[in-house]
C-alpha positions, -999 to 999 in steps of 0.1 A, spaced: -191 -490 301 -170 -502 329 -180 -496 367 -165 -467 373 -165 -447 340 -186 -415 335 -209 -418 305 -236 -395 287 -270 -411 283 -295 -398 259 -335 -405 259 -341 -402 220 -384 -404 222 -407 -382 207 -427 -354 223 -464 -368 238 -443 -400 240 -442 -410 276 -407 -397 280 -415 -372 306 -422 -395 331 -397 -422 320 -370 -398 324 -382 -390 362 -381 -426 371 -348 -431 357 -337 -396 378 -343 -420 409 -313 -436 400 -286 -422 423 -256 -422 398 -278 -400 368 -276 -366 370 -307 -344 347 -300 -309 339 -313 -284 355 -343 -267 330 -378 -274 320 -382 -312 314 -349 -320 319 -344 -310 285 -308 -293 275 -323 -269 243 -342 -253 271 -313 -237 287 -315 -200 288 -291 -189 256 -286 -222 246 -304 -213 211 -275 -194 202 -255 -230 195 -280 -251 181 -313 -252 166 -341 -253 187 -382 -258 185 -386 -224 195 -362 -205 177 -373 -225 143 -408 -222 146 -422 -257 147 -424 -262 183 -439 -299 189 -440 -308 149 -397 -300 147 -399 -329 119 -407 -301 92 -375 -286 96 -355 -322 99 -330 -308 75 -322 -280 102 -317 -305 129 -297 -326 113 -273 -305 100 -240 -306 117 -231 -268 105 -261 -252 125 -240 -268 159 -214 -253 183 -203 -282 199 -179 -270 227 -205 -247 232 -229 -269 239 -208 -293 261 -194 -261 283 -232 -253 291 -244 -288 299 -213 -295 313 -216 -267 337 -248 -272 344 -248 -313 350 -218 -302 379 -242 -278 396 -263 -309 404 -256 -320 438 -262 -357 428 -224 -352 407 -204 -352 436 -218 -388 452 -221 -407 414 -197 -430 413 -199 -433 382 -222 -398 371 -247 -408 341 -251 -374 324 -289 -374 312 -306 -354 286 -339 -360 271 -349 -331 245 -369 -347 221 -351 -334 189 -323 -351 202 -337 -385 180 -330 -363 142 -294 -353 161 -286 -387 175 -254 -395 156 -238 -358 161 -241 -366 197 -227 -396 192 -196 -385 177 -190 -355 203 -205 -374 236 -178 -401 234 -192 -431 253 -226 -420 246 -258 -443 258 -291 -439 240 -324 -450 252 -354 -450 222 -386 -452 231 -418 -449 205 -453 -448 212 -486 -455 193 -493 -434 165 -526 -426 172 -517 -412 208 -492 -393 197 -512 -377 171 -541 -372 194 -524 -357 221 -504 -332 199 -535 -317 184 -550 -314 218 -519 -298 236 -509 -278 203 -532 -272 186 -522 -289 152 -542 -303 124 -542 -336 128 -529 -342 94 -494 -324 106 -494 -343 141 -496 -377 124 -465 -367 97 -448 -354 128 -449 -390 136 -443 -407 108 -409 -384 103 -399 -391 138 -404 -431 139 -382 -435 107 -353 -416 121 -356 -441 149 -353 -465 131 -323 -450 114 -310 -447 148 -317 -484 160 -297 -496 134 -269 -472 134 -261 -460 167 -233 -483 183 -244 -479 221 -285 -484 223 -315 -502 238 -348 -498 223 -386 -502 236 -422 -488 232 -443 -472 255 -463 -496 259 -441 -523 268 -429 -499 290 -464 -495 308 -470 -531 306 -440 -548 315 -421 -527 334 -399 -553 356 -387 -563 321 -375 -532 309 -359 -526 338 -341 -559 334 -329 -547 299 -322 -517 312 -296 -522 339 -283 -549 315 -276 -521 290 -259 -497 321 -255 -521 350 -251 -484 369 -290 -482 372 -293 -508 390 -309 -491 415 -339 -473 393 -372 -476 407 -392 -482 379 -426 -484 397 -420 -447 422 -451 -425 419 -439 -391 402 -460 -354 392 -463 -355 357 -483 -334 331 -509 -361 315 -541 -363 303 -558 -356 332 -535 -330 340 -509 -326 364 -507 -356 389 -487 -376 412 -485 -411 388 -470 -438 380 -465 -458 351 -503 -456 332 -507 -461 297 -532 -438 287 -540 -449 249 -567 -462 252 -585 -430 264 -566 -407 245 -577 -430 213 -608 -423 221 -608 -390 217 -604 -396 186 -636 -398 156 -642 -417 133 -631 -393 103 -601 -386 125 -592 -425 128 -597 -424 89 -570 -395 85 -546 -409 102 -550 -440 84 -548 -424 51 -513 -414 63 -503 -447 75 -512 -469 50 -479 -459 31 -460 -465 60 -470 -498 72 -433 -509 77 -428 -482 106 -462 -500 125 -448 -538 121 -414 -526 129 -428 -517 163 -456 -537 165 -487 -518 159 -515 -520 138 -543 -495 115 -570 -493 137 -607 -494 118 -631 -466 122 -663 -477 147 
């Protein structure tokens, strides 16, 4: 994108996958405007359900991978819809009348199994992936939700291949973990404004309130896998694994390993 054109810039990470946080630090930016509903997140829009599918209207809130095929189905969208709404609501933010240029920003999570609709009626759009450990995930979707663990960790595994469908299919995309996020965040940074030179001004390391494991607090970038691993047993580590072991591409695509029951 050149210097002064507008662009639409999609997070495409799971939910219980950091992006929560990540999507406040990148709101410091002064040129990206979020929406203005729960999370940041455009399917929570009051009547937006009427225009495309949605976690709540479908019934699988936090495990949407089980209705994929809904998702991804270009039939079950209004598209001008959809972009009046946002539209309208991305003007309402003050921060659209100083962008110069206005990164339009949207982070709901099913966004990852719809990633190529928006890319062909978002012209220009950006995508940002992000995956995190599958034990985490899984862990922290039982706790919040309420899932059997078996669920959480297909919810996962469903999730992380479409991202890597959309890694190596989308035309405009950068791609990291959580982790590296967390670890090296001066380097994502890097590759970020490299990707849109307009965030040049993020501040990657701001302290921001954010739901976590310990609830809701003023944080910054923590990765918190270690103790939501632990949290889980033996016989849950086993589960998982039993799930994973046919899926051992998805962990060495993004680096990760089985991890062996104590």
């Amino acid at each position: 994108m050149t210097d002064n054109e507008n662009c639409f810039l999609f997070l495409l990470c799971t939910n219980h996958g950091g992006s929560s946080l990540f999507a406040k630090l990148l709101c410091t930016c002064s040129n990206v405007i979020h929406l203005d509903s729960p999370l940041h997140e455009g399917h929570l829009i009051n009547g937006i359900g009427e225009y495309l599918p949605t976690p709540m209207t479908h019934n699988c809130v936090a495990i949407w991978t089980e209705k994929a095929g809904i998702f991804e189905d270009g039939a079950q969208y209004k598209w001008e819809h959809i972009k009046n709404i946002w539209m309208e609501n991305w003007r309402k933010n003050q921060k659209y009348r100083t962008a110069h240029p206005a990164i339009m920003f949207e982070k709901s999570p099913p966004n990852l199994l719809r990633a190529k609709l928006l890319e062909e009626n978002f012209p220009g759009s950006h995508f940002i992936i992000m995956v995190r450990n599958p034990y985490a995930i899984a862990e922290g979707i039982r706790r919040r939700d309420n899932y059997p663990l078996d669920r959480c960790i297909r919810h996962w595994i469903r999730a992380t291949r479409k991202q890597v469908e959309n890694i190596e299919t989308l035309e405009n995309r950068i791609w990291f973990t959580y982790e590296q996020l967390c670890e090296y965040p001066q380097i994502i940074k890097k590759r970020l404004i490299d990707f849109i030179p307009q965030l040049r001004d993020l501040d990657i390391t701001s302290n921001v309130t954010v739901h976590s494991i310990k609830g809701n607090i003023n944080s910054g970038l923590i990765n918190y896998n270690a103790q939501q691993i632990a949290r889980l047993s033996a016989d849950d580590i086993q589960l998982i694994n039993s799930h994973l072991e046919s899926n051992l591409d998805l962990l060495a695509y993004f680096g990760y390993q089985l991890l062996r029951p104590a």
